[in-house]
Backbone as a printed PyTorch tensor [residue, N CA C, xyz], in Angstrom:
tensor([[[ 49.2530, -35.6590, -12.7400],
         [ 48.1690, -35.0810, -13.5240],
         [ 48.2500, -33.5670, -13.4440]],

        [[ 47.9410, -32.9390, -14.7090],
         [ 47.9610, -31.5680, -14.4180],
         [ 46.3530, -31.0220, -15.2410]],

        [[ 46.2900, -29.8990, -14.5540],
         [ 44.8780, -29.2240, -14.9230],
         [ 45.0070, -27.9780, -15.0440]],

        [[ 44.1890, -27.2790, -15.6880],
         [ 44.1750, -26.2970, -16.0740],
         [ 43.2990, -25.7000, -15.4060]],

        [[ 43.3770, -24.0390, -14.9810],
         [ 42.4780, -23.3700, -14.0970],
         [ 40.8410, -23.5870, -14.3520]],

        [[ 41.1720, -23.2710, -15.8090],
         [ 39.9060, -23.1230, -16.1400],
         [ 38.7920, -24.6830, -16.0630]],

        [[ 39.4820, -25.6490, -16.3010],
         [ 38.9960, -26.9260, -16.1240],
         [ 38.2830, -26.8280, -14.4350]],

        [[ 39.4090, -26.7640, -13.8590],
         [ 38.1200, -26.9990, -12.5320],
         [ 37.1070, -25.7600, -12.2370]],

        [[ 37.4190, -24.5280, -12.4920],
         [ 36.4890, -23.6530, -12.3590],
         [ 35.2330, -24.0920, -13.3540]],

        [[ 35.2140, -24.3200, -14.4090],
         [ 33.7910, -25.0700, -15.1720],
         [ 33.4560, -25.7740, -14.2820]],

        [[ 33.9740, -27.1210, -14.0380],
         [ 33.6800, -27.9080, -13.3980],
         [ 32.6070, -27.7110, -11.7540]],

        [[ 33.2580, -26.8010, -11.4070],
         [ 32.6610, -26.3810,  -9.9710],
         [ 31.6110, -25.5910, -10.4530]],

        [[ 31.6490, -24.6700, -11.5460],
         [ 30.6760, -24.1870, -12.0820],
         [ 29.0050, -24.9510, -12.7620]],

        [[ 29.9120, -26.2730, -12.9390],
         [ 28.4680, -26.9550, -13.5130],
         [ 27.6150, -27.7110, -12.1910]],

        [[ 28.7430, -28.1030, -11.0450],
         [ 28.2870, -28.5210, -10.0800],
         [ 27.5420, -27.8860,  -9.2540]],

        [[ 27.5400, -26.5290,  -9.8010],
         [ 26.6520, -24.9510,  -8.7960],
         [ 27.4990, -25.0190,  -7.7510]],

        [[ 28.5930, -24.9010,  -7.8290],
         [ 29.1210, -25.0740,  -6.1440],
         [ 29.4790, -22.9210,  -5.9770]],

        [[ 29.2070, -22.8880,  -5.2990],
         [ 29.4810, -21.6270,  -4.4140],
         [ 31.2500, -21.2240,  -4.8500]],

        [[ 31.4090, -20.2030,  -5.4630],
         [ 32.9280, -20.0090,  -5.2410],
         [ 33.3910, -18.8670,  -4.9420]],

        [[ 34.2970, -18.6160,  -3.6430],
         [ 34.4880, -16.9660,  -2.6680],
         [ 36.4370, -17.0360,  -2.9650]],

        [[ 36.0400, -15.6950,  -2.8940],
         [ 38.0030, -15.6020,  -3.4020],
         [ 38.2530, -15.3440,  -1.0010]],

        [[ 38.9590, -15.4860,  -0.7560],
         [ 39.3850, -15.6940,   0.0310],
         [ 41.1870, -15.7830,   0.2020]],

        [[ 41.4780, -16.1880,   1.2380],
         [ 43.2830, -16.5600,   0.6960],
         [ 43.2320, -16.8650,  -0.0460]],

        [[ 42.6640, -18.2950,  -0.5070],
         [ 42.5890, -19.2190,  -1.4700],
         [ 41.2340, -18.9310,  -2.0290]],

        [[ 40.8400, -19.2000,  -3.3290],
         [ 39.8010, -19.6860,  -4.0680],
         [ 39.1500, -20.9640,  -3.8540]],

        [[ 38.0870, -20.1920,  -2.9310],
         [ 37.4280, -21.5870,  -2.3250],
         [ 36.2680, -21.9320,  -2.6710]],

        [[ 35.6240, -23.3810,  -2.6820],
         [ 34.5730, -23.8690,  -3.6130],
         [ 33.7740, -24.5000,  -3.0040]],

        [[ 32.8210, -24.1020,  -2.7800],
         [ 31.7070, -25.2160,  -1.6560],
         [ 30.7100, -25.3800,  -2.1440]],

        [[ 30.1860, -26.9530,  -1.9520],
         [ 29.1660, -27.7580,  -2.2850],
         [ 27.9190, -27.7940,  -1.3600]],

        [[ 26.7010, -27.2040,  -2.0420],
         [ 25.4320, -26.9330,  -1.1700],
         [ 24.6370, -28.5560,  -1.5690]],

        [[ 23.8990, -29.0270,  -0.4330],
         [ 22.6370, -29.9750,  -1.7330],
         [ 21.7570, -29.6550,  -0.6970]],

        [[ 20.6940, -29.0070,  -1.1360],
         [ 19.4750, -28.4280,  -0.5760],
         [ 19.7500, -27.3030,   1.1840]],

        [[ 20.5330, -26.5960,   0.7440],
         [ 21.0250, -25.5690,   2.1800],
         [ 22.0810, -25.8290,   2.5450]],

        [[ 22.2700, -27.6180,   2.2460],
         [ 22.8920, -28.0260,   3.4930],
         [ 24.6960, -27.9470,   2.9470]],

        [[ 25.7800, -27.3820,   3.6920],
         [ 26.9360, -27.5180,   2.8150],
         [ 27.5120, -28.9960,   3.4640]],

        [[ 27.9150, -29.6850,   2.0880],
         [ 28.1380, -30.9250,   1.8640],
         [ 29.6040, -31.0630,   2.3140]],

        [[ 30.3390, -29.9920,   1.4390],
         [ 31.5440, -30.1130,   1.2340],
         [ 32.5720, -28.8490,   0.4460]],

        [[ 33.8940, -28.9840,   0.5670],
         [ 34.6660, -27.6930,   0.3960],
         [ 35.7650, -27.8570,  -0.3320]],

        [[ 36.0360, -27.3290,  -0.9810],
         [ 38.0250, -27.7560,  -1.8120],
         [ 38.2580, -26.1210,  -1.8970]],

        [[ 39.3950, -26.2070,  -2.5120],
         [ 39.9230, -25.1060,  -2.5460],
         [ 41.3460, -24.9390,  -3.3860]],

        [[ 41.4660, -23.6040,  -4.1150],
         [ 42.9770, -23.7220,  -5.0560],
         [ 43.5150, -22.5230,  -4.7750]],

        [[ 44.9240, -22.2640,  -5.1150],
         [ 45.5520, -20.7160,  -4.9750],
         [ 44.5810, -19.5850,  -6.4030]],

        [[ 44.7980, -18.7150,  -5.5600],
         [ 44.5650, -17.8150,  -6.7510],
         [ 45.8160, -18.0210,  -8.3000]],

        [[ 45.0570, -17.2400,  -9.2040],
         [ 46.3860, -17.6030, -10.4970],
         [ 45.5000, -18.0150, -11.6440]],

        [[ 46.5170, -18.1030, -12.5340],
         [ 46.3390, -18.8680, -13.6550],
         [ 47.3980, -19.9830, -14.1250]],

        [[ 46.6140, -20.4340, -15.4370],
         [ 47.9000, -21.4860, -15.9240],
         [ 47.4480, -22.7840, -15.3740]],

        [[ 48.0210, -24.1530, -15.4640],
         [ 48.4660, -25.0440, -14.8760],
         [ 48.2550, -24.9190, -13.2440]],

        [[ 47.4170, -26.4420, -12.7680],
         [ 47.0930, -27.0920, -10.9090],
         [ 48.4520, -28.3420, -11.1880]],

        [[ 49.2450, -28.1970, -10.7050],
         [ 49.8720, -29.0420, -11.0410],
         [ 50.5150, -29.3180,  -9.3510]],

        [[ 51.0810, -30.9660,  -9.5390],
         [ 51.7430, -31.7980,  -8.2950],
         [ 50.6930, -32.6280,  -7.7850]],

        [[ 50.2910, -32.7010,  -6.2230],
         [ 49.5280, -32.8140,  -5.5450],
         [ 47.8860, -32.2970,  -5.5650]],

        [[ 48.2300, -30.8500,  -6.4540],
         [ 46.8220, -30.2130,  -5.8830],
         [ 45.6280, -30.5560,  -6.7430]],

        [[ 45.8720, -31.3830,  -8.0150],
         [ 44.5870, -31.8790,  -8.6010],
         [ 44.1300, -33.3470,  -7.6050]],

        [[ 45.1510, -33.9250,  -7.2980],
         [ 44.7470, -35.1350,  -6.4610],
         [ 43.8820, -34.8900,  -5.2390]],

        [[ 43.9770, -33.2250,  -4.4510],
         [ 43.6090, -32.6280,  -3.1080],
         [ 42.5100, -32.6140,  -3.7920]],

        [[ 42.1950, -31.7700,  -4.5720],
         [ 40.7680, -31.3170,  -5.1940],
         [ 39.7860, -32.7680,  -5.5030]],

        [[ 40.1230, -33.5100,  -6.2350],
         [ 39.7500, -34.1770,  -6.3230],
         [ 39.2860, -35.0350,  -4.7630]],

        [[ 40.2060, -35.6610,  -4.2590],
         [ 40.0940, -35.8110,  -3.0580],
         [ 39.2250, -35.3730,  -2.1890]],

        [[ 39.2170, -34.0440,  -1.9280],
         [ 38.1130, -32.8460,  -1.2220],
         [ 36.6010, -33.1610,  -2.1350]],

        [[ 36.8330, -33.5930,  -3.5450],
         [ 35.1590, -33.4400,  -3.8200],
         [ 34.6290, -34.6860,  -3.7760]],

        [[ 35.4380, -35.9350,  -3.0170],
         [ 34.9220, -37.2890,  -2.4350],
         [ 34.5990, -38.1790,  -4.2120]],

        [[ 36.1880, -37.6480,  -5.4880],
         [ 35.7320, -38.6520,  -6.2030],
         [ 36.5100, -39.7410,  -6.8000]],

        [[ 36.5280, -40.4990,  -7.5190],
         [ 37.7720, -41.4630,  -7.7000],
         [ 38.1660, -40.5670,  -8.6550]],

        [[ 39.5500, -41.4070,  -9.6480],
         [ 40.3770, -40.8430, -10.3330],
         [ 39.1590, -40.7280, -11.7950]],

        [[ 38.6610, -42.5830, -12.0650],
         [ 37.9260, -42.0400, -13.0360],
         [ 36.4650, -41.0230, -12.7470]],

        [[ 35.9950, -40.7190, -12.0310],
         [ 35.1630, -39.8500, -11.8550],
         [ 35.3540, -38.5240, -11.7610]],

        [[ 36.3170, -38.4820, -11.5280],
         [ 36.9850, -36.7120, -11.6650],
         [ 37.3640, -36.5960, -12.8020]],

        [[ 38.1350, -37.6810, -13.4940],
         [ 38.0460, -37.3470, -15.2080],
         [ 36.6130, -36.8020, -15.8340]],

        [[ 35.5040, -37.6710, -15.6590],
         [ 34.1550, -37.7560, -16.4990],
         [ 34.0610, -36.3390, -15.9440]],

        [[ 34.0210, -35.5390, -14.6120],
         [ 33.8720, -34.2900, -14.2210],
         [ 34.3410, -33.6250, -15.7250]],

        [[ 35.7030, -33.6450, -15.6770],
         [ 36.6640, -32.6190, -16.2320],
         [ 35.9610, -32.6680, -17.7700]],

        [[ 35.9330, -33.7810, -18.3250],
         [ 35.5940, -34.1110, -19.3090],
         [ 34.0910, -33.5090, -19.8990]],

        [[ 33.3110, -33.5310, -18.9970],
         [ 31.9440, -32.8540, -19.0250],
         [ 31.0470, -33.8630, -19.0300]],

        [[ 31.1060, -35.4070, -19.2210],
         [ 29.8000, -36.4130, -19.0400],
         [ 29.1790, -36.1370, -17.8060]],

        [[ 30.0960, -36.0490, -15.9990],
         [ 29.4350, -36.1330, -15.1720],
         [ 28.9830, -34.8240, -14.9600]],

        [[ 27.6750, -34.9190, -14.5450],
         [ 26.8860, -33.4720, -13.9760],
         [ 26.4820, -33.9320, -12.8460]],

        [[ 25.8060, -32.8360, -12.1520],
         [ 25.1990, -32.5360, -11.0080],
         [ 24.4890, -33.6820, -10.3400]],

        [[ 23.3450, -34.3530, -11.4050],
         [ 22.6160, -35.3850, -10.8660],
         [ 23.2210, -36.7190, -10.6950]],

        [[ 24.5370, -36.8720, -11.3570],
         [ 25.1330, -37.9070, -11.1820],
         [ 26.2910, -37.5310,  -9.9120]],

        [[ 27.0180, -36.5330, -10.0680],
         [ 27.5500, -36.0630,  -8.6230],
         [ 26.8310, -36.3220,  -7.1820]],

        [[ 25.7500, -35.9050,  -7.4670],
         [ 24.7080, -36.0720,  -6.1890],
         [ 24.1880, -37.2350,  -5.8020]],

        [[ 24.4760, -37.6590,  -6.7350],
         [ 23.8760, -39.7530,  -6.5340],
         [ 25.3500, -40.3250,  -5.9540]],

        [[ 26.4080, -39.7730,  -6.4920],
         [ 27.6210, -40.6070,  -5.8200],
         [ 28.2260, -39.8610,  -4.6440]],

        [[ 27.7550, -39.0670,  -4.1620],
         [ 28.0840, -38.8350,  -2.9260],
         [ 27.1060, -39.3680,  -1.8430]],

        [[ 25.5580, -39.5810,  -2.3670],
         [ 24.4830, -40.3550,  -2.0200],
         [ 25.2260, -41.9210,  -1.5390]],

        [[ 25.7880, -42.3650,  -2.2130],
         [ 26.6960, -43.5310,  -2.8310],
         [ 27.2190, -43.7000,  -1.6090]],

        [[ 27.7410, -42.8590,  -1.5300],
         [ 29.4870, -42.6760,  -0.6450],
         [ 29.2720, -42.3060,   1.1800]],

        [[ 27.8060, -41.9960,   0.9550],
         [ 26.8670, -41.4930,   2.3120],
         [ 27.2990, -40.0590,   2.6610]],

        [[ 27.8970, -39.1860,   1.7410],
         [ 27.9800, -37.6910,   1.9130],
         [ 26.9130, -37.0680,   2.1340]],

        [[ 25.8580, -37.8920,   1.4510],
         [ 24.8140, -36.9070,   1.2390],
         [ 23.4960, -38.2190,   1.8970]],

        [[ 23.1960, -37.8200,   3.0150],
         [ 22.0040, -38.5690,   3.4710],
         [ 20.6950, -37.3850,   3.7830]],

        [[ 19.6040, -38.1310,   3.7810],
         [ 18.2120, -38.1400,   4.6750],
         [ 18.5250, -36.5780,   5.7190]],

        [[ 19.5110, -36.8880,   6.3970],
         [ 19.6870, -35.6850,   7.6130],
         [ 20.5440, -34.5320,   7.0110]],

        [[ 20.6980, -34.5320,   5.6220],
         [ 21.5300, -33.3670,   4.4030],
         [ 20.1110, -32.5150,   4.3280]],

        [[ 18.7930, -33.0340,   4.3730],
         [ 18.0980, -32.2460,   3.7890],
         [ 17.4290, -31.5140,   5.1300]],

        [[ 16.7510, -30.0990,   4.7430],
         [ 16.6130, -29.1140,   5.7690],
         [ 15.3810, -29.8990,   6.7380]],

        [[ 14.8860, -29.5990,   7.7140],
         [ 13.5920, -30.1830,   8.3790],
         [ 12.3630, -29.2360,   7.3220]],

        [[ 11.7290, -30.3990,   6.9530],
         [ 10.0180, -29.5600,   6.6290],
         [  9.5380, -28.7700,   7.8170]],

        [[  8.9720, -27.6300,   6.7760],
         [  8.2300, -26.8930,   8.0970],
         [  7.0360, -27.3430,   8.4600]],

        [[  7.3060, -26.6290,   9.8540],
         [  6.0710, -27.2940,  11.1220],
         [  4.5050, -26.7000,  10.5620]],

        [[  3.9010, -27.5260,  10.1980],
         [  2.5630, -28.1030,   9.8550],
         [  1.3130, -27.3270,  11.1970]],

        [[  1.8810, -27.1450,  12.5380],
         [  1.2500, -26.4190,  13.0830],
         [  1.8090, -24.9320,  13.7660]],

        [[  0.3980, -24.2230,  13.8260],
         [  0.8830, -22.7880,  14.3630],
         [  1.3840, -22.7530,  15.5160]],

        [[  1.8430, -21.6610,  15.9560],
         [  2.0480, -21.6060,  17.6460],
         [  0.9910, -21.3440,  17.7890]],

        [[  0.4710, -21.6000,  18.9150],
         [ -0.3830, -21.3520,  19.9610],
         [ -0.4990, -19.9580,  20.6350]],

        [[ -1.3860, -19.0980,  20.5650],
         [ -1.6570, -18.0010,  21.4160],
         [ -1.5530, -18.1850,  22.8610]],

        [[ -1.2790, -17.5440,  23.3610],
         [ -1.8470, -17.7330,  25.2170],
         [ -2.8780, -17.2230,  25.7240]]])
């Protein structure tokens, strides 16, 4: 499979994922503070080609057809977030603690 730069940068773009140039162009997945998860590509343009669409994919915990519907544009965010829900990426202990309901105490 080959991809085009710009394909996964949308992609990570619709997912809101965080993206820092670094060695690599790296892409991280927040869901409520908490970081979920990370992929990453060389800098460049042109063509992801060999292995590294399978890594990416791989790294964002999805099957083959679900990384298509990504690329493609059907899957978004709320369906991303339900299948990593799915997959138990994303549980109950992903989300931050509510804040404490009481004050401190004076002395």
């Amino acid at each position: 499979m080959s991809l085009h730069i710009g394909e996964v940068e949308q992609a990570w773009k619709k997912l809101g994922m965080v993206v820092v140039n670094a060695k690599d162009r790296l892409a991280k997945f927040y869901y409520q503070g908490t970081l979920i998860l990370m992929t990453k590509r060389s800098h460049g343009s042109g063509p992801i080609e060999g292995k590294i669409p399978y890594l990416i994919r791989q790294q964002m915990k999805l099957s083959q057809a679900q990384f298509d519907e990504l690329i493609a544009c059907p899957l978004g965010l709320p369906e991303y977030v339900r299948i990593l829900k799915q997959k138990g990426w994303i549980t109950e202990s992903s989300k931050p603690a509510p804040p404490s309901s009481q004050s401190p105490s004076a002395p």
